[in-house]
C-alpha positions as CSV (number, residue, x, y, z in Angstrom):
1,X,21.2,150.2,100.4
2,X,24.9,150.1,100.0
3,X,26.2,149.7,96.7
4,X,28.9,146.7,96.0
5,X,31.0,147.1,93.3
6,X,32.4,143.9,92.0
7,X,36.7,144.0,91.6
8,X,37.8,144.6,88.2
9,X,38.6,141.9,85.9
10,X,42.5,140.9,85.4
11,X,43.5,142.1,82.5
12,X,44.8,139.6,80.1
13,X,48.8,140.7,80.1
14,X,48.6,140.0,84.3
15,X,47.4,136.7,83.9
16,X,49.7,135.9,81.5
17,X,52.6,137.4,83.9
18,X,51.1,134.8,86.4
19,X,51.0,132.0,84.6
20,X,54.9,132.9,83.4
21,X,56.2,132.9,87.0
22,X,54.7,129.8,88.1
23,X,56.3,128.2,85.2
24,X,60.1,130.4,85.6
25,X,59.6,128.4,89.5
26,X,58.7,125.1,88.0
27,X,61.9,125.4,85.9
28,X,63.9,126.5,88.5
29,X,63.1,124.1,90.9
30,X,63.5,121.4,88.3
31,X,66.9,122.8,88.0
32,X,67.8,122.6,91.1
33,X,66.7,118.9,91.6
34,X,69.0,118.3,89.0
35,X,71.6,120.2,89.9
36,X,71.9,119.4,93.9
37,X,71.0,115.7,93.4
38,X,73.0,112.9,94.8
39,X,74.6,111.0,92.1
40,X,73.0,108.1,91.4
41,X,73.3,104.9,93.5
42,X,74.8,102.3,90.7
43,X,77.2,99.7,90.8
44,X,79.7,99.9,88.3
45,X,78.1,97.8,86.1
46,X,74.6,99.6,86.7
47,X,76.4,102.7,85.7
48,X,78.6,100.8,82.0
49,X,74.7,99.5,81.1
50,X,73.2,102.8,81.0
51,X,75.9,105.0,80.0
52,X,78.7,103.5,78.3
53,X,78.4,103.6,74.5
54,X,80.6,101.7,72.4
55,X,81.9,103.5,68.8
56,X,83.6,101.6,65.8
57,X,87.1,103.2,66.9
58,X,87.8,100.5,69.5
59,X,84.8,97.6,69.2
60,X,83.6,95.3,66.7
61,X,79.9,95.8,68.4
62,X,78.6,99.4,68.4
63,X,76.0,101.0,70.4
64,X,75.1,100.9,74.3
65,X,77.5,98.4,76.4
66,X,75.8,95.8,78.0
67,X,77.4,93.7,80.4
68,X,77.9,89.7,80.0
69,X,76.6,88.0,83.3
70,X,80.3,87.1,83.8
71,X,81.5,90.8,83.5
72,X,79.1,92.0,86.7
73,X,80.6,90.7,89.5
74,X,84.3,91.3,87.7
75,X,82.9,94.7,88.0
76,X,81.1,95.0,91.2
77,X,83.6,93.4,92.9
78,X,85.2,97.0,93.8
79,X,82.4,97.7,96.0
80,X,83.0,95.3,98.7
81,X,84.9,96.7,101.6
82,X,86.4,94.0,102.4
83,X,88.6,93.5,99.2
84,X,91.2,95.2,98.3
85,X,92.7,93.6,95.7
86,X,91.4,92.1,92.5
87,X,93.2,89.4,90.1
88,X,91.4,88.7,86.5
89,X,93.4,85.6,85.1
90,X,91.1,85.7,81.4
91,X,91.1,84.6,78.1
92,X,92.1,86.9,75.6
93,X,89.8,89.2,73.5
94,X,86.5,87.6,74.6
95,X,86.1,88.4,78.6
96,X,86.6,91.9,77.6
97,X,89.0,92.3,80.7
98,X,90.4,95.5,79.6
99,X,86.8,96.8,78.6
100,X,85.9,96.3,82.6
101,X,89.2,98.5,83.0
102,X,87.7,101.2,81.3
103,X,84.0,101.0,82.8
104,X,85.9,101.3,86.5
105,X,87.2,104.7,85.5
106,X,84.2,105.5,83.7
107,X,82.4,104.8,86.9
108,X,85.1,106.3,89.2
109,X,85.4,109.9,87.1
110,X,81.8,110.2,87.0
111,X,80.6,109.3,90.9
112,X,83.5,108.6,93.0
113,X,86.4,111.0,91.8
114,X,89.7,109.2,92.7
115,X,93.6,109.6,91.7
116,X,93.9,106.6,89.0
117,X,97.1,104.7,87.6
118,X,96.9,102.7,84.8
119,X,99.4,100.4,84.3
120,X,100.6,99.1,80.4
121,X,103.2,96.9,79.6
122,X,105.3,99.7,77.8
123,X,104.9,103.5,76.8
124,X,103.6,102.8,73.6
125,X,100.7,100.5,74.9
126,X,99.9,103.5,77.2
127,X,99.6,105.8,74.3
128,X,97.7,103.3,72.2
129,X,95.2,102.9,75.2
130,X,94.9,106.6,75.5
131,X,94.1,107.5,72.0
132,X,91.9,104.6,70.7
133,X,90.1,103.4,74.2
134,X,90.0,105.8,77.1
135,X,89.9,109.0,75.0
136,X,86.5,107.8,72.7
137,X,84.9,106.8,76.3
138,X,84.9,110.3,77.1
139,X,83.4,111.6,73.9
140,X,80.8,109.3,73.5
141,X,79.5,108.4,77.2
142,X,77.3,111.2,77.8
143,X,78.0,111.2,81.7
144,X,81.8,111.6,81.1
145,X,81.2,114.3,78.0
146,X,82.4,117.3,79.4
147,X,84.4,116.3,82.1
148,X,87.4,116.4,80.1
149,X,88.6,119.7,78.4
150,X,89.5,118.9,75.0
151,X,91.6,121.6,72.9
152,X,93.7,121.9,70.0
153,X,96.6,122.7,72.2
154,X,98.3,120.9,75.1
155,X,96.6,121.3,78.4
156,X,98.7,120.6,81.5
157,X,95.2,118.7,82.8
158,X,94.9,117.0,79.3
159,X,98.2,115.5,77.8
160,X,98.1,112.1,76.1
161,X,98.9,110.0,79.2
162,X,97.3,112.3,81.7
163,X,93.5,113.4,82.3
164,X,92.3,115.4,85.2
165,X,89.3,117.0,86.5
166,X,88.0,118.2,89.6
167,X,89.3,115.3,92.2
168,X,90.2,112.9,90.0
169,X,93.1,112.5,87.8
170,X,94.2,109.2,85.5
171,X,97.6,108.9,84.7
172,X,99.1,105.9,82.5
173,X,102.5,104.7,82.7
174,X,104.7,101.8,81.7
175,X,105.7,99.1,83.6
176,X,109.2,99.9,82.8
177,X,109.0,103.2,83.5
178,X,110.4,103.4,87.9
179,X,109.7,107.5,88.0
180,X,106.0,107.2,87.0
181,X,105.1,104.2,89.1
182,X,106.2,105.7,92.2
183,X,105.6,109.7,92.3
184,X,102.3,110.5,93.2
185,X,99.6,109.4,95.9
186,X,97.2,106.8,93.9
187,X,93.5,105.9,95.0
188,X,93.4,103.5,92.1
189,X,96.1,101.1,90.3
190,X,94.9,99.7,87.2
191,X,97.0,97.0,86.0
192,X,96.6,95.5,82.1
193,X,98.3,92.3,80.7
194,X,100.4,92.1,84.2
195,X,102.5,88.9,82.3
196,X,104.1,91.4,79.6
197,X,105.8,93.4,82.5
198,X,109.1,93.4,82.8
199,X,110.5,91.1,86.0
200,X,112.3,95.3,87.5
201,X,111.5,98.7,86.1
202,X,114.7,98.9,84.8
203,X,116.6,98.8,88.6
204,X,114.0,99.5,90.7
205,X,112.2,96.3,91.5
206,X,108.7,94.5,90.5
207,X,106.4,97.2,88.9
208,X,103.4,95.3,90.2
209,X,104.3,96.2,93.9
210,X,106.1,99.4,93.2
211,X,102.5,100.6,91.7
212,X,100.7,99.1,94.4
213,X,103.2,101.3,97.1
214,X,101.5,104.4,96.1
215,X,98.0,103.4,97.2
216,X,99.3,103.2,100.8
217,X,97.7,106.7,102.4
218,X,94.2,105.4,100.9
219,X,94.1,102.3,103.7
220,X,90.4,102.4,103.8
221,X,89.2,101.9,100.2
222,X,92.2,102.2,98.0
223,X,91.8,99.2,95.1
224,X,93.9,97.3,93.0
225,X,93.6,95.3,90.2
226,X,95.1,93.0,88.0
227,X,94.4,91.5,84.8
228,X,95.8,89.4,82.2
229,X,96.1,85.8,80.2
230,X,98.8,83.9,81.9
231,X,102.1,83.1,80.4
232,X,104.5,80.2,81.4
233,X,104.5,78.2,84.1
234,X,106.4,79.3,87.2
235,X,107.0,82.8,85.6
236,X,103.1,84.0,85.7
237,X,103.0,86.8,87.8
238,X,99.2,86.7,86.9
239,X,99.4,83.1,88.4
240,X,101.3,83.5,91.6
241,X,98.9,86.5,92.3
242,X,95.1,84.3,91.0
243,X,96.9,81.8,93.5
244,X,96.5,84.1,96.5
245,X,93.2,85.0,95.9
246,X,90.0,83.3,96.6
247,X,90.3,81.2,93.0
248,X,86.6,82.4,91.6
249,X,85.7,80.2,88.9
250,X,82.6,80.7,86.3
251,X,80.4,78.0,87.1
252,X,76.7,77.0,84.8
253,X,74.1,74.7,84.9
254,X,73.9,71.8,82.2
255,X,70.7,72.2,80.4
256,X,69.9,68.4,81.2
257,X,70.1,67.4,84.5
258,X,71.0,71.5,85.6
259,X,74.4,70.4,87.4
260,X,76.3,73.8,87.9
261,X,80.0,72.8,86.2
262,X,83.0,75.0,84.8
263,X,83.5,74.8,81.1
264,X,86.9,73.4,80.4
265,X,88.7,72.0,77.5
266,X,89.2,68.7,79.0
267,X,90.8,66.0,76.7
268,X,89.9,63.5,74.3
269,X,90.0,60.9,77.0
270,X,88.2,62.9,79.9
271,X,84.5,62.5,80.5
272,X,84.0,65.9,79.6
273,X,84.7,68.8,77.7
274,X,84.7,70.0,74.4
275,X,84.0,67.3,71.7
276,X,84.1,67.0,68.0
277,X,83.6,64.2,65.4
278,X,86.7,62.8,64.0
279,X,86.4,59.5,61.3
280,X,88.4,58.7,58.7
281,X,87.8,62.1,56.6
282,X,89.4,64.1,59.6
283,X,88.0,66.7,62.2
284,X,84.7,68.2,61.9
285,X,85.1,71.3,64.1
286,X,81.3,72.2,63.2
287,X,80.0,69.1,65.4
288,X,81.6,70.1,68.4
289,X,79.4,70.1,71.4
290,X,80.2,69.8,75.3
291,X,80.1,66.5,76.8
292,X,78.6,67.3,80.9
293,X,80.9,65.2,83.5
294,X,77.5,64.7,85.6
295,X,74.7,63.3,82.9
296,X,77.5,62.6,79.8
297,X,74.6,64.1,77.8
298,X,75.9,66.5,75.4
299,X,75.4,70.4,75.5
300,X,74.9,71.9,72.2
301,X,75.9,75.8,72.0
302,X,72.8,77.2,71.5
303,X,72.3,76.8,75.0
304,X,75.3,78.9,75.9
305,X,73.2,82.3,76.5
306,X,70.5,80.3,78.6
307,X,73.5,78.9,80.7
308,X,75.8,82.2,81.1
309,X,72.4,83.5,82.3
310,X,72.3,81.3,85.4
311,X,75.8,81.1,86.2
312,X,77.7,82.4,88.5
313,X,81.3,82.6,90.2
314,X,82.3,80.2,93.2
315,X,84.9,80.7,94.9
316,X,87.3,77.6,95.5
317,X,90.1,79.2,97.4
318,X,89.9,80.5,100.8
319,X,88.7,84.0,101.4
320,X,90.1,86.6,102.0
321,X,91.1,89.9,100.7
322,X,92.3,89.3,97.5
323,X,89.2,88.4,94.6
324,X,90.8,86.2,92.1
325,X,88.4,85.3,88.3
326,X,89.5,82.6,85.9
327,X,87.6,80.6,83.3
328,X,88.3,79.9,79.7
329,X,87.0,81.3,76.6
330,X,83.8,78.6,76.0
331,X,81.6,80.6,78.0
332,X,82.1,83.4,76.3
333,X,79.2,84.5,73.5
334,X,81.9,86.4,71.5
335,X,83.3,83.0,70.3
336,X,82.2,80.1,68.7
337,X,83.1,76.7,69.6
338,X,83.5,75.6,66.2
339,X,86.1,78.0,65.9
340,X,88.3,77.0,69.0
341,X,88.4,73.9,67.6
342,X,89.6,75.3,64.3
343,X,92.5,77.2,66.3
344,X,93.5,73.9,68.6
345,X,94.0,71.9,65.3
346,X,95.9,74.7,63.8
347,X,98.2,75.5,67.0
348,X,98.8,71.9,68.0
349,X,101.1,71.3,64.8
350,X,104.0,73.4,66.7
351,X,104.6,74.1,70.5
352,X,104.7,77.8,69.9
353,X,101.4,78.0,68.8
354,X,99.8,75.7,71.0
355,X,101.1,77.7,74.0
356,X,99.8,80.8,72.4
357,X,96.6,78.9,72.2
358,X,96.3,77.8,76.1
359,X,97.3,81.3,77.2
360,X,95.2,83.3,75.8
361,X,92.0,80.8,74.8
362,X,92.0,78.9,78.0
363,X,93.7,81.4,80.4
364,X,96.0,78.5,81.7
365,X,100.1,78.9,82.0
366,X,102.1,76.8,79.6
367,X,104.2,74.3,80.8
368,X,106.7,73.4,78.3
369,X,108.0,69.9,78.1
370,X,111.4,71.0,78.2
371,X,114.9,68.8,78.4
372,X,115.8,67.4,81.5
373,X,118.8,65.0,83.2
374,X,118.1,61.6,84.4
375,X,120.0,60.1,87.4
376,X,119.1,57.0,86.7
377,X,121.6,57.1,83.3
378,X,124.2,59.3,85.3
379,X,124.2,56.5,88.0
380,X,124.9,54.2,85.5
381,X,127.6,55.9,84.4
382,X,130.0,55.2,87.4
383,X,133.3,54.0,87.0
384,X,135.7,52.2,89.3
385,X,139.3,53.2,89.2
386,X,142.9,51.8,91.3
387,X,143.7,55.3,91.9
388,X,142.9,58.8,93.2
389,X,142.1,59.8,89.2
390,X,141.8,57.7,86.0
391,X,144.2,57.9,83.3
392,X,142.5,60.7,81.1
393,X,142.7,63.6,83.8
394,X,145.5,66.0,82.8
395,X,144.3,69.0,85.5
396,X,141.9,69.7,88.5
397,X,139.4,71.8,89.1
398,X,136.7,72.3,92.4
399,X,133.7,74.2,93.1
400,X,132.2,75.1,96.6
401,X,128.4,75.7,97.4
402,X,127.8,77.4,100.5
403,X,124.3,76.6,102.3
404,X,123.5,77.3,105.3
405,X,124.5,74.4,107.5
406,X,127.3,72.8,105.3
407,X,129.9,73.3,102.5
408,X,129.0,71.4,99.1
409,X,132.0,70.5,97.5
410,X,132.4,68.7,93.8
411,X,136.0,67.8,92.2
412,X,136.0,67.7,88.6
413,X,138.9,66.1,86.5
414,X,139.7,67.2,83.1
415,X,141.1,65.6,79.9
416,X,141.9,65.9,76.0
417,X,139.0,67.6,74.0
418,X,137.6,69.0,77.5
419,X,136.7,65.0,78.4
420,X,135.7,65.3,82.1
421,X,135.4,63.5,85.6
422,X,133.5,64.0,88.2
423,X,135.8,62.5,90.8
424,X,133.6,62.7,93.7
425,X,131.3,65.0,95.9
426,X,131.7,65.7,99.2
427,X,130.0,67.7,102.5
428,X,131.8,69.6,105.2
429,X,128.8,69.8,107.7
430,X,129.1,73.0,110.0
431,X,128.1,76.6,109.9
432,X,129.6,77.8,107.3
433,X,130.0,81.6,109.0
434,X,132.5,79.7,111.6
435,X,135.9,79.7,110.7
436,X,136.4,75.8,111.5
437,X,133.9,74.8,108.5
438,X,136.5,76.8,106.2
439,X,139.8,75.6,107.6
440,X,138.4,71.8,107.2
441,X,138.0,73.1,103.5
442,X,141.4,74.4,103.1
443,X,142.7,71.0,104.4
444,X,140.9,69.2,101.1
445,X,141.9,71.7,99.1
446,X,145.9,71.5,99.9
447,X,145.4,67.9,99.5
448,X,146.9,65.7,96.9
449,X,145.2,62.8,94.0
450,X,147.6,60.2,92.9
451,X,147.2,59.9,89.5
452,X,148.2,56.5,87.4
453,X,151.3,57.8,85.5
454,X,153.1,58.1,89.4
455,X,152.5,61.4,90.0
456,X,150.5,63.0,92.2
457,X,148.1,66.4,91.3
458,X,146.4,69.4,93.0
459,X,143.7,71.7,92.1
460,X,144.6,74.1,89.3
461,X,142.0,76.4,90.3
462,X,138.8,76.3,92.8
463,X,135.4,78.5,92.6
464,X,133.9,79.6,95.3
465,X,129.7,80.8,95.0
466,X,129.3,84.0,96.7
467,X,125.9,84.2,96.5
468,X,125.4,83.5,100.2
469,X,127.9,85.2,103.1
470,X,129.7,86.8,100.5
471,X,131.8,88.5,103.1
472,X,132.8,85.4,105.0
473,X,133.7,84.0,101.2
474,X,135.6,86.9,100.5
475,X,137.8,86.5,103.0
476,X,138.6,82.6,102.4
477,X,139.7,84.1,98.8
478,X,141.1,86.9,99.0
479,X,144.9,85.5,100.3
480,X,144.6,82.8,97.9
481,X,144.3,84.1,94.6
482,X,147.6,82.9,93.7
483,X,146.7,79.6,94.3
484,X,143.4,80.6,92.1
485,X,141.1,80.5,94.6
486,X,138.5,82.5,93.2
487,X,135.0,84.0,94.4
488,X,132.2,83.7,91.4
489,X,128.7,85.3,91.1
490,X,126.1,83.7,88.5
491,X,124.1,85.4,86.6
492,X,121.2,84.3,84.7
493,X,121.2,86.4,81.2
494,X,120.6,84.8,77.7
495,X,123.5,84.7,75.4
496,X,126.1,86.2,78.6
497,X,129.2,84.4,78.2
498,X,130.4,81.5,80.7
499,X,133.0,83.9,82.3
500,X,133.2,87.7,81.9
501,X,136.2,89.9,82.5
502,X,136.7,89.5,86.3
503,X,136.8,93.1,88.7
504,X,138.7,93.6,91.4
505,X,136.7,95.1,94.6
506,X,138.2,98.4,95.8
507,X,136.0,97.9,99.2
508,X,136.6,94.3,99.6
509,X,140.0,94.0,97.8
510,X,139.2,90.6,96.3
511,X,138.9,89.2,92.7
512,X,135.0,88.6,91.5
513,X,134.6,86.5,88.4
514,X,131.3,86.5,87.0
515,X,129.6,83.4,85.5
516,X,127.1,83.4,82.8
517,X,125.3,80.4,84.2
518,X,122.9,79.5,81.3
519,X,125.4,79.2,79.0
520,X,127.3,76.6,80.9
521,X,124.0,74.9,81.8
522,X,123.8,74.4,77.9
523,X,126.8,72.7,77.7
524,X,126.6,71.1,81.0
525,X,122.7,69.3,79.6
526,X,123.9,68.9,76.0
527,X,127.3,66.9,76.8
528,X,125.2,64.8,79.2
529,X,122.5,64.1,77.0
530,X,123.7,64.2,73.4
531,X,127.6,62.9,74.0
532,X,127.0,58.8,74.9
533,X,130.3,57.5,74.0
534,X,134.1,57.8,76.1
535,X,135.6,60.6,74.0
536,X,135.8,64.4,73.6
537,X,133.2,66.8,75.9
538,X,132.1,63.0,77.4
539,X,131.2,63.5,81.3
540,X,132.2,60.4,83.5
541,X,131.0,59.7,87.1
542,X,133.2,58.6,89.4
543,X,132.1,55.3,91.7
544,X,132.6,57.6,95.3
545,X,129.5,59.8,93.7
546,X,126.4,59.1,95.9
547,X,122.7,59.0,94.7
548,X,121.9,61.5,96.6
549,X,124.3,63.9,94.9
550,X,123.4,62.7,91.3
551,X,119.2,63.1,92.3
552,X,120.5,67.1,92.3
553,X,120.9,66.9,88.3
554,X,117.0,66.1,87.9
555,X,116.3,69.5,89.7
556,X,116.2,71.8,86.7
557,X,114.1,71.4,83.2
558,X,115.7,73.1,79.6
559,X,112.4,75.0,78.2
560,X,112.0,77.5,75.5
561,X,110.4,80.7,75.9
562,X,109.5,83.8,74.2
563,X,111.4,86.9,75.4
564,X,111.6,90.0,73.5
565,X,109.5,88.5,70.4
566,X,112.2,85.4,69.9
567,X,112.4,82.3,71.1
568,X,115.4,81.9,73.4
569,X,116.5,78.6,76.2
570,X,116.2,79.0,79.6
571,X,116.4,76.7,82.7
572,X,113.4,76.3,85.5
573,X,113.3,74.7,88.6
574,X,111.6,71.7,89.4
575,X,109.6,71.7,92.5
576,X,111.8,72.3,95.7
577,X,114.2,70.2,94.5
578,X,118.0,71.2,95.9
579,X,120.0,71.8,92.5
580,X,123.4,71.8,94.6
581,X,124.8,69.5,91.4
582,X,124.1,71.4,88.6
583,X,125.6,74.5,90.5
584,X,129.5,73.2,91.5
585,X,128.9,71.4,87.5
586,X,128.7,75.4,85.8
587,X,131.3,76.0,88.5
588,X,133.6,73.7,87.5
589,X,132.7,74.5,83.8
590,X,133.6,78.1,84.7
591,X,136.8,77.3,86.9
592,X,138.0,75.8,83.2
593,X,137.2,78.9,81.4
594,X,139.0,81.1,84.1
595,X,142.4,79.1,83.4
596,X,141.9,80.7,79.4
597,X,142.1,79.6,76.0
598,X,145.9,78.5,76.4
599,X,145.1,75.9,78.7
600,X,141.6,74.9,77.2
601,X,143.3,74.8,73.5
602,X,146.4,72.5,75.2
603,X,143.2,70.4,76.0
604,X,141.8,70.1,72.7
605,X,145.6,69.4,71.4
606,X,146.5,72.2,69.5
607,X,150.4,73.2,69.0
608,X,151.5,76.7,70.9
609,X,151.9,78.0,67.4
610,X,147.9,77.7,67.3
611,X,147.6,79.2,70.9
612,X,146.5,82.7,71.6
613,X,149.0,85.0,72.3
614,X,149.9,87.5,75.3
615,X,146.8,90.0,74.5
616,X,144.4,87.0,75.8
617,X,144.2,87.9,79.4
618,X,144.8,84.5,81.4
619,X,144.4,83.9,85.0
620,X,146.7,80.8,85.2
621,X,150.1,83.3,84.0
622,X,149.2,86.1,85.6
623,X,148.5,87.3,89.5
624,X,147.0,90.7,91.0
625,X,148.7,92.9,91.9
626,X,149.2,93.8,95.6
627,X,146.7,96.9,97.1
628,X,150.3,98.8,97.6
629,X,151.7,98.0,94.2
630,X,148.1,99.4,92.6
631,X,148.5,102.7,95.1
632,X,152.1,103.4,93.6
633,X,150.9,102.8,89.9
634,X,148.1,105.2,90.7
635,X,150.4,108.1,92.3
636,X,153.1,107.6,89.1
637,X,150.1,109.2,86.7
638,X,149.8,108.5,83.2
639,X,151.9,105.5,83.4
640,X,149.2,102.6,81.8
641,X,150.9,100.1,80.7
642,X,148.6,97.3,79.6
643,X,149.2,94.8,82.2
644,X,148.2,97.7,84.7
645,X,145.6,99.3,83.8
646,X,143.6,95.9,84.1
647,X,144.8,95.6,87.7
648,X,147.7,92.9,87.2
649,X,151.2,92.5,86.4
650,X,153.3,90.4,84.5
């Protein structure tokens, strides 16, 4: 019988061997789920819930982000392929439109590496952004810990307005900065408080589109968005661009009779809106509830979080590519409607802080009331005369508008103390780049008014706009300046004077006079508003002015607005109204100002001891010199005499 032997037992150290290699596998396959995994499939939003944190140095709430129902879609938005484009026209401080900024890079550096911009209104806003909201992201959101190197020294990956990693890169600039909105290729253009941008980086044009220029290589998913609280009226960019979009507004249910509504400010006169009591005692911002404009039941704010919970944004513009988001601050949860009532009833008192309030509370632009002309008291105005020009007008002046199918032509008389006439208005239909149009002109303009005293008058001196076929005006002007035929360019620039130092063109060899045109709008709307009576700075109309001419004066509104942290005047357009009127007016104004201060001071009567002397350069006693006479005052060499180193001669 064959023996068996049974097989040894294992001994206790090769079990344990065993035992330590299955587990060395399970770890290392464990490992390498984690490390060869797909990134997770999140939305934005998805991704800010579950790994943003939120740390005292930029919040008032600390601890794990969680998304308002209206910050989702303002978030999610990105992922649609069929936008490209993104405009967030929000309240101030509580949609957290800057905190979606950050959770879209967050998002973007951690699953979809891309080339960012981020766009502030200046260098220092960029810096500010860096230090005390992008830079704690990355230390405290454990998906982007790590993915920045942080040293005691500068890194070239890791300055204060540049962070990079593998594939993605965020670089912040200033909107007035030309060299860093347009350098490198950009996936991403992040734009913050788009309405404190300057209107050109310094010469280079809007820093809006010279941003959005860079993202043109990524045609397939490149991104841009926009935010900010609007500003004034007309002047918005946030506005123009929320006006191209699809016009998304944040729409709840009333708790009542559930009608889905947007929560608006409304008035105390509208059937709905915020309401508060207000009796004999004064307001009682701590009643204020909102009225619904289906049920007229009224919506206490502890329903706010159950509303906000079924809302949702409805778009009420066209769609498209662009996603536009607007709604005012009483959805929000991070402010109390007892205190916008406390901040409407403390800004109302002035129209500064009132507009400060509807900007940035109710993300609406501010129209100011403004001054304005009325025709109405201007066509009242008109006088009859027997001749040409009433008694008062001691000199002429003209001013020519240049459109595209006619000439607009205004004749202005002056008097004593700068007392004015306009005399009449007058078209010379024809295209104005045919040389017919401008001989028809220079037939007026030879012409003669036969004034009461028996003599007759010309022009003294006439200002032609060069605004539009400045060549074809150049050449009506350039062999007349001795008759002081002059072409002018407005500019719009607070506190520029009504005329500066003219320049004489070496490529066009004519004289260019430039017109500070706000400043003559100021006196132009104060004489005609504030000066009632016959007498000095008084503006008469002449009978032979039509309606149609005086209409023009309506087409332009006097508002105040904040530039630069003061309050200065400026003028805006009403409509598509033509505004012909009020241009020839700061013509003429400026045609007066060419002639100098001897002839303006003989207006307000002083004696030619009390006149200026030589060293005040006037157009009226002087004429340029000839392009020959310049070339042999340039070959003589060190010969500057005053009179020509300014181009003229005695």
């Amino acid at each position: 019988m064959a023996r068996t032997t049974s097989p040894k037992p294992r001994s206790k150290n090769a079990a344990d061997n065993v035992a330590g290699s299955d587990v060395a596998l399970a770890v290392e396959r464990e490992l390498r789920a984690v490390l060869f995994a797909p990134p997770p499939r999140l939305t934005v939003s998805q991704w800010a819930d579950r790994y943003r944190v939120l740390t005292s140095e930029a919040s008032a709430t600390i601890g794990q982000w969680t998304s308002l129902p209206f910050q989702r879609e303002m978030m999610d938005v990105i992922h649609d392929p069929a936008i490209d484009r993104v405009v967030a026209m929000m309240p101030s401080q509580v949609s957290g439109k800057t905190e979606v900024l950050l959770n879209i890079v967050g998002y973007l550096v951690d699953l979809e590496p891309s080339p960012i911009l981020g766009v502030q209104p200046s260098i220092e806003m960029c810096n500010d952004f860096s230090k005390y909201r992008l830079a704690p992201m990355f230390r405290h959101s454990s998906r982007l810990r790590g993915k920045l190197i942080e040293s005691g020294r500068r890194e070239t990956n890791n300055t204060l307005r540049h962070k990079a990693g593998p594939g993605w890169h965020v670089t912040l600039v200033g909107s007035n900065s030309p060299s860093g909105l347009s350098s490198r290729p950009i996936r991403v253009v992040l734009a913050d408080e788009v309405d404190r941008y300057e209107a050109s980086a310094k010469s280079e044009g809007d820093p809006v589109k010279l941003a959005e220029a860079r993202t043109t290589t990524f045609l397939d998913n490149r991104i841009t968005y926009l935010t900010s609280s609007p500003s004034i009226k007309g002047e918005s960019r946030i506005e123009d661009e929320y006006g191209k979009s699809d016009r998304r507004k944040w729409y709840v249910p009333c708790p009542h009779c559930e009608h889905m509504q947007t929560l608006e400010w409304g008035g105390p006169n509208e059937p709905f809106g915020l309401k508060w009591t207000n009796d004999e005692q004064g307001h009682h911002p701590e009643t204020a509830e909102y009225l619904c404009v289906s049920c007229g039941a009224l919506i206490d704010e502890s329903w706010k979080g159950w509303m906000n919970q079924r809302g949702e944004w409805r778009a009420t513009g066209a769609k498209g590519h662009i996603a536009g988001f607007q709604m005012t601050c009483l959805a929000s949860p991070l402010v109390m409607w007892q205190s916008v009532v406390q901040e409407f009833l403390d800004a109302k008192k002035t129209s500064e802080q009132l507009q400060v309030f509807i900007n940035t509370r109710l993300a609406e632009t501010w129209e100011a009331p403004g001054e304005s002309l009325d025709s109405k008291v201007l066509a009242d105005r008109r006088e009859r005369w027997e001749h040409d020009l009433p008694h008062g007008v001691r000199l002429l002046t003209a001013a020519v508008d240049v459109q595209r199918d006619r000439l607009e032509v205004a004749l202005w008389g002056w008097g004593d103390g700068e007392e004015s006439w306009i005399i009449g208005n007058y078209r010379i239909m024809g295209d104005p780049s045919k040389a017919d149009v401008w001989q028809e002109l220079e037939t007026w303009r030879t012409g003669r008014w036969h004034h009461p005293d028996g003599t007759d008058r010309t022009l003294k001196c006439m200002c032609v706009d060069s605004g539009d076929l400045t060549a074809v005006v150049y050449d009506y002007c350039r062999p007349r300046w001795k008759a002081r035929v002059y072409a002018t360019k407005g500019i719009s620039q607070y506190g520029r004077p009504i005329i500066t130092k003219s320049t004489m063109s070496d490529k066009y060899n004519v004289r260019l006079w430039t017109v500070g045109i706000d400043q003559a709008k100021d006196m132009l709307f104060a004489r005609l508003n504030r000066i009632q009576r016959p007498g000095p700075g008084y503006i008469h109309v002449g009978i032979e002015v039509d309606n149609r001419f005086l209409e023009q004066f309506e087409a332009e509104r006097a508002i105040r607005v904040t530039r630069g942290g003061r309050w200065v005047r400026t003028y805006r357009r009403i409509g598509s109204r033509s505004n012909e009127a009020i241009d020839l007016a700061v013509m003429n104004i400026a045609a007066l100002h060419i002639l100098g201060p001897v002839t303006r001071n003989s207006l307000q009567g002083q004696s030619d001891a009390a006149k200026p002397r030589r060293n005040q350069t006037e157009a009226e006693e002087m004429e340029p010199i000839t392009p020959v006479e310049r070339a042999k005052a340039r070959m003589k060499g060190g010969r500057r005499r005053r009179g020509w180193v300014q181009g003229w001669r005695k």
